[in-house]
C-alpha positions as CSV (number, residue, x, y, z in Angstrom):
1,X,-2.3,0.2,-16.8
2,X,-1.0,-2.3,-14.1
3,X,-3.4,-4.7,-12.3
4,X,-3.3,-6.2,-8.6
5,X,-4.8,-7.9,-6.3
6,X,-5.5,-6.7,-2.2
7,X,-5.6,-9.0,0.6
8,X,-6.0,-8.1,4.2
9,X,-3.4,-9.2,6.7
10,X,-6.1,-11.1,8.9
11,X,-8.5,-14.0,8.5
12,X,-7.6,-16.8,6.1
13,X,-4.5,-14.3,4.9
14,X,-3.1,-14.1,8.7
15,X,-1.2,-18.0,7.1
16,X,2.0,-17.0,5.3
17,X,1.3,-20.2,2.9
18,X,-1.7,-19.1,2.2
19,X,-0.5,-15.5,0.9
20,X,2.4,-17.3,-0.9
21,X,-0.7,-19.4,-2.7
22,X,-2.5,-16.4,-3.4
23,X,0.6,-14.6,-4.7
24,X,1.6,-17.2,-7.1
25,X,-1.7,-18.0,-8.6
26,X,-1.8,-14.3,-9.1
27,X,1.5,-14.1,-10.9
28,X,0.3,-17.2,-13.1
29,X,-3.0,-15.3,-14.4
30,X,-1.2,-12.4,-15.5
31,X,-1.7,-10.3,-12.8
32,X,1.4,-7.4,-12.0
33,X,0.8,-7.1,-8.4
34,X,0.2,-8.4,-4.9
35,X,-0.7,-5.6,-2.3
36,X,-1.6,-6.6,2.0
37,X,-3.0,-4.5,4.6
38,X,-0.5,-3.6,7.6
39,X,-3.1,-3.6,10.6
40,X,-2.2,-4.5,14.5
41,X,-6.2,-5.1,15.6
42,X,-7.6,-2.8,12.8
43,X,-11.4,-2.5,14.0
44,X,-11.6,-4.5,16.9
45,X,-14.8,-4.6,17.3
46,X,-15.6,-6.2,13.8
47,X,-12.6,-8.1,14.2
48,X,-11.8,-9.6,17.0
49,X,-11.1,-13.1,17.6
50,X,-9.9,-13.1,13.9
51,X,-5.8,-14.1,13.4
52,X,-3.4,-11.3,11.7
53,X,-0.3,-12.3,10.2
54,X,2.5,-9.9,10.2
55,X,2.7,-8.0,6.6
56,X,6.6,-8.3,5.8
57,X,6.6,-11.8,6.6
58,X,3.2,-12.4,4.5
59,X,5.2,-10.7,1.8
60,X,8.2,-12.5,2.2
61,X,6.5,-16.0,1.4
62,X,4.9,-14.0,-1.5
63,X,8.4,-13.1,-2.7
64,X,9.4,-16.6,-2.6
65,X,6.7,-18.0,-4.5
66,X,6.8,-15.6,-7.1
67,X,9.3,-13.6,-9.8
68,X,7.5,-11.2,-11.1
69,X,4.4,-9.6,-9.5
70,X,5.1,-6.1,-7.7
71,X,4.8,-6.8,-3.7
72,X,4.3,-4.4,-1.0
73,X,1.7,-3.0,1.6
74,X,-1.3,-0.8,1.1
75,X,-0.8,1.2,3.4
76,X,1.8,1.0,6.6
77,X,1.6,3.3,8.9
78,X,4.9,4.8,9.2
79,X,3.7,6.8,12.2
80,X,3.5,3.8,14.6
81,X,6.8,2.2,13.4
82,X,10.4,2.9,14.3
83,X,12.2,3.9,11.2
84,X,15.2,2.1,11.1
85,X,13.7,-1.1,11.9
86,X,10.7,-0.6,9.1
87,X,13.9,0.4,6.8
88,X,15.2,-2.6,7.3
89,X,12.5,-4.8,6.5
90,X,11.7,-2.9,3.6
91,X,15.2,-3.5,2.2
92,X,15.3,-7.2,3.3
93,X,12.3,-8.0,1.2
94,X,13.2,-6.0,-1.6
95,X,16.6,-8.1,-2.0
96,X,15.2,-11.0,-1.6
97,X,12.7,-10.0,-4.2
98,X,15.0,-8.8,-6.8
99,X,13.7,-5.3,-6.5
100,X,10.3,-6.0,-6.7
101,X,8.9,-3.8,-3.2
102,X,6.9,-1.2,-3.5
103,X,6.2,0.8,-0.3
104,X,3.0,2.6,0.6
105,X,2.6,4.8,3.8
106,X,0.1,6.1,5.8
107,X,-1.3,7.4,8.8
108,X,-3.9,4.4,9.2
109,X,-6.6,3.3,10.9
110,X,-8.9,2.7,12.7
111,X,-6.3,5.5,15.0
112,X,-8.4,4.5,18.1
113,X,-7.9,0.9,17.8
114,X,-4.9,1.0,16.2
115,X,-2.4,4.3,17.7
116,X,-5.0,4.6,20.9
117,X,-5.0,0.6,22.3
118,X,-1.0,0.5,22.7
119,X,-0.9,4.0,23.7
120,X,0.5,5.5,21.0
121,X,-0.1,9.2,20.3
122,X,-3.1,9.9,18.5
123,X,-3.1,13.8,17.5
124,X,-3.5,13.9,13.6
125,X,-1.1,16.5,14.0
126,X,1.2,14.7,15.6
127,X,0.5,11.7,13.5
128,X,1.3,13.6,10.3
129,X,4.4,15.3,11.8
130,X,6.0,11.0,12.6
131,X,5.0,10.1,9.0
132,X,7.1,12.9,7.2
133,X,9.9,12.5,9.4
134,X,9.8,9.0,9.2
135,X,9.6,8.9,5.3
136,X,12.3,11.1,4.9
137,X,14.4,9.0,7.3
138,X,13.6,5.7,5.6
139,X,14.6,7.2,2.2
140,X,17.7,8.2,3.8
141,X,18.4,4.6,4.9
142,X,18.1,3.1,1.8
143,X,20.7,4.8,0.4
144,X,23.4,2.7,2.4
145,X,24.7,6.6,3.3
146,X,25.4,7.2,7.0
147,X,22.3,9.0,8.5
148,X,22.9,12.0,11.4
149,X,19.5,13.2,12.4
150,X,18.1,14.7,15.0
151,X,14.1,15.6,14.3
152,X,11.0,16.5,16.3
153,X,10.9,12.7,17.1
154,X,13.5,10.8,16.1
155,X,17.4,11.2,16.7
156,X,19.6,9.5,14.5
157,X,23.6,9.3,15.4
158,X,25.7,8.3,12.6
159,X,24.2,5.2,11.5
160,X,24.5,3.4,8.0
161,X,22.4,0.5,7.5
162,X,23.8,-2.0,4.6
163,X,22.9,-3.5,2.8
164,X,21.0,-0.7,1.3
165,X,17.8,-1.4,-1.0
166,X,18.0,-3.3,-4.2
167,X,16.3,-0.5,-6.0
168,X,18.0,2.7,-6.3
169,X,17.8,5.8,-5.1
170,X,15.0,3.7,-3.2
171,X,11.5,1.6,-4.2
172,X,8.8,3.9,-5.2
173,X,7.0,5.1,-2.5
174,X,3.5,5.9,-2.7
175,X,0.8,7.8,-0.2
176,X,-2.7,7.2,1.2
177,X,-4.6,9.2,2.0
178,X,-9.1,10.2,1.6
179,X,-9.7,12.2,-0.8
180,X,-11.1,15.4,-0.9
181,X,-8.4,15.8,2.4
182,X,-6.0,18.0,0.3
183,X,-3.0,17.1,3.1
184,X,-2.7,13.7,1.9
185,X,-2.6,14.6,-1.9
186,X,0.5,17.1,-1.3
187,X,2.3,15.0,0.5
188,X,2.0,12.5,-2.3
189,X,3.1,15.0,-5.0
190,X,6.3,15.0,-3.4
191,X,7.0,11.3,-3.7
192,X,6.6,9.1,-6.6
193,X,2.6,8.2,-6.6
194,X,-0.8,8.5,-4.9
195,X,-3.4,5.4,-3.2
196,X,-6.3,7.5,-2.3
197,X,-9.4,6.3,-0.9
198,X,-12.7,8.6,-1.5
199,X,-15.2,9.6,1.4
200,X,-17.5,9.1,-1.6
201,X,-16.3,5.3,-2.3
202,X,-14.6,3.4,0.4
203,X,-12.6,0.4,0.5
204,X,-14.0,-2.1,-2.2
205,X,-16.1,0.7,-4.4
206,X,-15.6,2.2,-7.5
207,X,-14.7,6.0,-7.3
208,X,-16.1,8.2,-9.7
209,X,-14.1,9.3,-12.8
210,X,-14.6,13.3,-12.2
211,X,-13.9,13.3,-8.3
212,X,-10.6,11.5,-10.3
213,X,-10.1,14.1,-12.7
214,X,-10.1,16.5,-9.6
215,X,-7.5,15.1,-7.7
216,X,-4.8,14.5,-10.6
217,X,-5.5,18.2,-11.5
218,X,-4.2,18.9,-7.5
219,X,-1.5,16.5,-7.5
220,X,-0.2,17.6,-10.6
221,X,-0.7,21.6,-9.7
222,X,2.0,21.1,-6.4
223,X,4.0,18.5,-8.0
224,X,7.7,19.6,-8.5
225,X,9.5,16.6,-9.4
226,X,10.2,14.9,-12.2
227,X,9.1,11.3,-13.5
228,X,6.5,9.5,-13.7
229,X,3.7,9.0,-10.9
230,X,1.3,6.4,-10.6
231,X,-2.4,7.0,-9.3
232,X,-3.9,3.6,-7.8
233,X,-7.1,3.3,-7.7
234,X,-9.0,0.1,-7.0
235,X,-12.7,-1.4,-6.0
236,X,-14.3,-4.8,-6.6
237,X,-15.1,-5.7,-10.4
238,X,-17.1,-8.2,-12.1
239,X,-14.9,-11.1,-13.8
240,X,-16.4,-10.4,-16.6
241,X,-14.0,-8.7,-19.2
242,X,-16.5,-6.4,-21.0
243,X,-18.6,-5.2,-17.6
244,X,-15.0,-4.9,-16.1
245,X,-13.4,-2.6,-18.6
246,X,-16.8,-0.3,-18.4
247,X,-15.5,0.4,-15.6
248,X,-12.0,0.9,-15.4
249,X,-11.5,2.5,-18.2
250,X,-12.8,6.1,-17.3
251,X,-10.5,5.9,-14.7
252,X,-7.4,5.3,-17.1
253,X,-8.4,8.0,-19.0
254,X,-8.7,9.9,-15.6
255,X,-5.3,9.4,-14.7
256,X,-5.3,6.2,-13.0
257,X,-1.6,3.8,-13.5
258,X,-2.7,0.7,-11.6
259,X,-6.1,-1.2,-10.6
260,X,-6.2,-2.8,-7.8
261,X,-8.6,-5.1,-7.8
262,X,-10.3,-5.9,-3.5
263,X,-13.0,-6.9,-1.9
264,X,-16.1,-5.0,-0.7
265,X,-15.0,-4.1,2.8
266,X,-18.5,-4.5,4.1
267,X,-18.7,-8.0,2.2
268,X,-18.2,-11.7,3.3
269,X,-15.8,-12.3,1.7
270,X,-13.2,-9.8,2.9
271,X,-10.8,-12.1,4.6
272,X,-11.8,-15.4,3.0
273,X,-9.8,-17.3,0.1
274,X,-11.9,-18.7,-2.0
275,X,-13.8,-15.7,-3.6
276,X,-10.2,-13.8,-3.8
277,X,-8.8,-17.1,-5.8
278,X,-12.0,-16.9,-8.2
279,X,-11.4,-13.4,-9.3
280,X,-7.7,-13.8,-9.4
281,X,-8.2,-16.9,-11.9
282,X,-10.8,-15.2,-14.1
283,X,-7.7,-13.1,-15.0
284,X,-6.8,-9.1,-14.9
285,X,-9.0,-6.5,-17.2
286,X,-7.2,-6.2,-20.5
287,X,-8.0,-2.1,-21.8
């Protein structure tokens, strides 16, 4: 089992220094990873006026103050990128980090706010389609091979971007996704692990261990490849070692790889530093 921490992009976290603060203090307690949100506006309404930073170069101040932790975004949302550019951002980090990126994609949201304000398409349908193509053409890049494509969306003509990602064939890639949407889940069966959220437990609450159970038993039942695959789950939980391991460790059993440890979406202290640097310090869960 692997422990993180998750930080929004916005509020006190929109400061690069700030992130690289967070990110070494996290490192020092024994924590194995450092995970932002990739949001635009995310919900304006509860949002505005608030600063975002932008999530690669929040991470790349986390690389730099760190050597160890795992970095990368949960989730971006391929479907409003361009490909090429987000492959090379993902590979600049992950050099400068010495391999350490983990990507996580998604289709995102709030769509309205997010796909519908810049006028971006906002069919799930259409969504979905831009993520697959887009995640098979940022594998693709990160090869260093020459890329010819020429998709629903994107057209590709002979292009090789070097230098090509640190980690080979490519860093892990994980999905998002709610579960019980089965879409999601079989998508992430095809890649190398799984970030779901649960209708039943949203951002910052613990899901349940058998609604757990369930969704391992579908990943696994249309999972062809070979490897291993992680499960990340995550929630807030108490600093206290004993009350904290109640509660994770159904969820290893369950199936779950990593915890990531966030705040209560609904909570004050979503965006704000000092309650994130309290639970950071008291240290990971040991199971």
């Amino acid at each position: 089992m692997r422990y993180s921490i998750n930080i929004p992009n916005f509020g006190d976290f929109a400061d690069p220094r700030t992130v690289a603060r967070v990110a070494a203090a996290a490192e020092q307690a024994g924590w194995d990873g450092l995970f932002v949100w990739d949001h635009v506006v995310h919900d304006k309404a509860a949002q505005r006026g608030k600063p975002f930073g932008d999530p690669w170069m929040l991470l790349t101040a986390a690389a730099l103050a760190t050597s160890r932790i795992r970095l990368g975004t949960l989730v971006t949302p391929v479907p409003r990128r361009r490909p090429h550019q987000l492959a090379r951002q993902v590979a600049t980090l992950d050099s400068l980090s010495g391999g350490r990126v983990v990507f996580a994609a998604g289709l995102g949201g709030p769509v309205d706010d997010e796909y519908g304000s810049f006028g971006e398409p906002t069919e799930p349908r259409v969504l979905a389609e831009l993520l697959d193509e887009g995640l098979d053409l940022l594998a693709r890049y990160w090869s260093g091979r020459p890329v010819t494509h020429r998709g629903r969306h994107h057209e590709v003509h002979d292009v090789t971007l070097l230098p090509a990602t640190a980690q080979q064939p490519r860093p892990p890639v994980w999905i998002g996704g709610f579960w019980p949407n089965r879409p999601p889940m079989r998508r992430a069966a095809r890649w190398d692990g799984a970030v779901p959220l649960f209708r039943s437990a949203r951002h910052g609450a613990v899901p349940d261990a058998a609604e757990v159970r369930e969704l391992m038993a579908y990943v696994r039942e249309h999972r062809e490849a070979e490897g291993d695959f992680d499960l990340v789950l995550g929630g807030a939980t108490p600093a206290d070692p004993d009350a904290a391991r109640d509660l994770i460790g159904p969820l290893r059993d369950a199936g779950a790889t990593w915890w990531d440890e966030r705040q209560l979406q609904t909570g004050p202290g979503l965006d704000r530093l000092a309650p994130v640097l309290r639970r950071i310090e008291a240290g990971p869960p040991a199971l």
